[in-house]
Backbone as CSV, one residue per row, in Angstrom:
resi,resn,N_x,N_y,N_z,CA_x,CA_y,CA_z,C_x,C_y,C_z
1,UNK,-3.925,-9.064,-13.456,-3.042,-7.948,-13.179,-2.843,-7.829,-11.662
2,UNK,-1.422,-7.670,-11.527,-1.038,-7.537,-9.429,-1.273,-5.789,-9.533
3,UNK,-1.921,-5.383,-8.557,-1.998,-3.963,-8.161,-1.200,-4.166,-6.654
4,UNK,-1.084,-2.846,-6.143,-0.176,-2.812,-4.547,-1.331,-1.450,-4.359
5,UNK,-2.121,-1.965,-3.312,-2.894,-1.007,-3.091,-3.544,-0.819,-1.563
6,UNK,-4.398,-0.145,-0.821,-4.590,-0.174,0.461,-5.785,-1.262,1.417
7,UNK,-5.602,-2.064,2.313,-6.889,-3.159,2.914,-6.996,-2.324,3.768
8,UNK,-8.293,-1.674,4.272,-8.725,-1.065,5.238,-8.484,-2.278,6.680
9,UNK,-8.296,-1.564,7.606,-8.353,-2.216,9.064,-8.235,-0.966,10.330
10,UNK,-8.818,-1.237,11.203,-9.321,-0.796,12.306,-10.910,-0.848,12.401
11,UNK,-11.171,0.105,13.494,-12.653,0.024,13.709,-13.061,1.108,13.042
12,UNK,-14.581,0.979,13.480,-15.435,2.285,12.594,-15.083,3.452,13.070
13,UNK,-14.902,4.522,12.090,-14.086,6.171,12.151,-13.110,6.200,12.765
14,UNK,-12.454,4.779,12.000,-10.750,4.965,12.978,-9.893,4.042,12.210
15,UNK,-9.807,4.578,11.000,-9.150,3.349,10.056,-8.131,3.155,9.658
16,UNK,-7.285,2.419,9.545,-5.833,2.340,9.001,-5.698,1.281,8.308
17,UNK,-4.628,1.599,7.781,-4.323,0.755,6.038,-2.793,0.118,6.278
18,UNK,-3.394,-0.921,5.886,-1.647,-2.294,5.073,-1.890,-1.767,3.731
19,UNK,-0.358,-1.873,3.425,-0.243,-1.833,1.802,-0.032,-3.304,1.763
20,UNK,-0.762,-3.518,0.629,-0.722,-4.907,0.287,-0.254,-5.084,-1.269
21,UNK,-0.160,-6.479,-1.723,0.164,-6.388,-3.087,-0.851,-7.857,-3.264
22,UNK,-1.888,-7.382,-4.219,-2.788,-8.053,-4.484,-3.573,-8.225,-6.039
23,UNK,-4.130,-9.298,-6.079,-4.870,-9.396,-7.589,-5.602,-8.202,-7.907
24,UNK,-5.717,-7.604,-9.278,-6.430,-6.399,-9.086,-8.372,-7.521,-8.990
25,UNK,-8.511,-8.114,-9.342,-9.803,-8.983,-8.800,-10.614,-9.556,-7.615
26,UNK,-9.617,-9.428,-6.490,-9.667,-9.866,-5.188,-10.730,-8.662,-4.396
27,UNK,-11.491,-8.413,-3.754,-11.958,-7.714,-2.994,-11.049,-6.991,-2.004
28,UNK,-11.472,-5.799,-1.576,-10.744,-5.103,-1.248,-9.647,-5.786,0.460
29,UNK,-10.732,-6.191,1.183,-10.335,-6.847,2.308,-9.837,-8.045,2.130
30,UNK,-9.756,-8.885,0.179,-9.671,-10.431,0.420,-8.187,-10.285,0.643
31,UNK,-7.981,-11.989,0.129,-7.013,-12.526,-0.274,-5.737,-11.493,-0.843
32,UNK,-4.601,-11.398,-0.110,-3.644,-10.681,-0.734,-2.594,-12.044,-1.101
33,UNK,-1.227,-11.317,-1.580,0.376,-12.192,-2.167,0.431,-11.575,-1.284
34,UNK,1.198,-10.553,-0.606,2.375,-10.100,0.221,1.920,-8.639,0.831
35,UNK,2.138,-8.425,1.946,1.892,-7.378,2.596,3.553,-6.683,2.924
36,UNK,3.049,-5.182,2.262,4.628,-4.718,2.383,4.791,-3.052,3.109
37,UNK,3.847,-3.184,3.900,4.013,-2.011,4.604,2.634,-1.304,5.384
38,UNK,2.303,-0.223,5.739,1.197,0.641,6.437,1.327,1.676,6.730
39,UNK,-0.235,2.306,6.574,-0.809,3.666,6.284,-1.427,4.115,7.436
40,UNK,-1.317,5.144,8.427,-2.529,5.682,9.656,-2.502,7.119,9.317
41,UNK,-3.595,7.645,8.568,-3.986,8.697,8.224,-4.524,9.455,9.424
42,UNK,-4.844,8.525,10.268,-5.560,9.110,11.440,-4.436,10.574,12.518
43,UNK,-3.213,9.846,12.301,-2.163,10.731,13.502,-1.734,12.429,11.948
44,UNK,-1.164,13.356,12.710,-0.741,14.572,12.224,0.581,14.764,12.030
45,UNK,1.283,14.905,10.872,0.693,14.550,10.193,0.394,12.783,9.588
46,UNK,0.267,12.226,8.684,-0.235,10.863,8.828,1.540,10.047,8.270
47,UNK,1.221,9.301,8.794,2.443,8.034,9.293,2.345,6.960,8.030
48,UNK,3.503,6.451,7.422,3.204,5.476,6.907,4.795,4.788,7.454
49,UNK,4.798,3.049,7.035,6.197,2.529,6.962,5.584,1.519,6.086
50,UNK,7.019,1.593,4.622,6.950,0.778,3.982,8.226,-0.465,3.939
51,UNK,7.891,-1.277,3.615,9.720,-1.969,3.144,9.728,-2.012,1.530
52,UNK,10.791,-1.150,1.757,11.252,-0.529,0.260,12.022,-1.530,-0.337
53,UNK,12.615,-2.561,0.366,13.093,-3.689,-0.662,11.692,-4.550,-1.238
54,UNK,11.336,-4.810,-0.971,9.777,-5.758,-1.226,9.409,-4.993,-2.577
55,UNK,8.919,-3.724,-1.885,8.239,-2.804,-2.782,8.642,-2.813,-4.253
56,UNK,10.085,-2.426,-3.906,10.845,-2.011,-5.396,11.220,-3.303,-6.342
57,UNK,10.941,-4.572,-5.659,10.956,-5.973,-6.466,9.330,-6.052,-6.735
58,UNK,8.133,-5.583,-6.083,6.898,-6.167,-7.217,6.747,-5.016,-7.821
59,UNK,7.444,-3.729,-8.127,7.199,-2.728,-9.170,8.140,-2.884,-10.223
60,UNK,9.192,-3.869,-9.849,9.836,-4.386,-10.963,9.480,-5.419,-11.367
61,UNK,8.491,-6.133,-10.825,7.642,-7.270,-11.381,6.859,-6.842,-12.177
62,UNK,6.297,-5.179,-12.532,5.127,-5.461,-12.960,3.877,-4.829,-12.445
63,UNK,3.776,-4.673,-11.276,2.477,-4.739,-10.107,2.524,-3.303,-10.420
64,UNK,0.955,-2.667,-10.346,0.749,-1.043,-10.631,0.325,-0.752,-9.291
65,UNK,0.905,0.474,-8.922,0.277,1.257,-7.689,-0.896,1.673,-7.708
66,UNK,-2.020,2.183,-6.650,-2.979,2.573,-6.747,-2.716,4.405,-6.573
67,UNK,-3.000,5.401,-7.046,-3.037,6.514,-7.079,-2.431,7.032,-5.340
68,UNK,-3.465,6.483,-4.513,-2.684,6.823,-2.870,-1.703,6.362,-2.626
69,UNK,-1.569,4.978,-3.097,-0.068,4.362,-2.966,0.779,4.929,-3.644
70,UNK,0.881,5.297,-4.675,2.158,6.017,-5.351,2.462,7.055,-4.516
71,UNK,1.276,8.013,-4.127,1.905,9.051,-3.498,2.515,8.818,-1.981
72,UNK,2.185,7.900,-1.334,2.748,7.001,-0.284,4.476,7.033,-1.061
73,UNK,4.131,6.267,-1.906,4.871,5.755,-2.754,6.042,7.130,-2.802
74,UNK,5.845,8.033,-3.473,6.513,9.246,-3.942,6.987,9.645,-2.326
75,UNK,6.599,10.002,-1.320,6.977,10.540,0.188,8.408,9.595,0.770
76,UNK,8.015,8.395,0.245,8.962,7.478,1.037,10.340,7.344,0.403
77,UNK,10.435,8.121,-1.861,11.423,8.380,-1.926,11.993,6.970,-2.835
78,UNK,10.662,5.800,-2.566,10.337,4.805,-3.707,10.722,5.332,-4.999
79,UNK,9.986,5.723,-5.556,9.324,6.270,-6.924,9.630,8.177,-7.045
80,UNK,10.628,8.015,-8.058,11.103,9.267,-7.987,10.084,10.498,-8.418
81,UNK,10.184,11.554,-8.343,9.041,12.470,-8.024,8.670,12.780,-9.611
């Protein structure tokens, strides 16, 4: 199963997220297919940019969001409310 879900990156207590689209089996930091956007929870309020063409072709593939990603997902206007 492809999930589209978040790879942690930055340093310690300072973290920010790629949305990635990955095996749901892969470890969280492994191996992704395609990186289609990013998350910094850190700034006020928190920032994301996705590419909504990418996106909306592996959710028509198939690929399930992860609960934060949808709502990523839902803000950006992806995935209707």
């Amino acid at each position: 199963m492809v999930k589209i879900r978040l790879r942690r990156m930055g340093q310690k207590k300072a973290p920010y997220y790629r949305i990635i689209v990955a095996d749901s089996r892969s470890p969280r930091d492994g191996r992704c297919i395609d990186e289609i956007g990013t998350f910094d929870p850190n700034t006020d309020p928190s920032t994301f940019k996705v590419d909504e063409e990418k996106a909306k072709k592996w959710l028509a593939n198939g690929a399930q969001p992860t609960e934060v990603v949808n709502k990523i997902f839902k803000n950006a206007g992806i995935i209707s409310k």
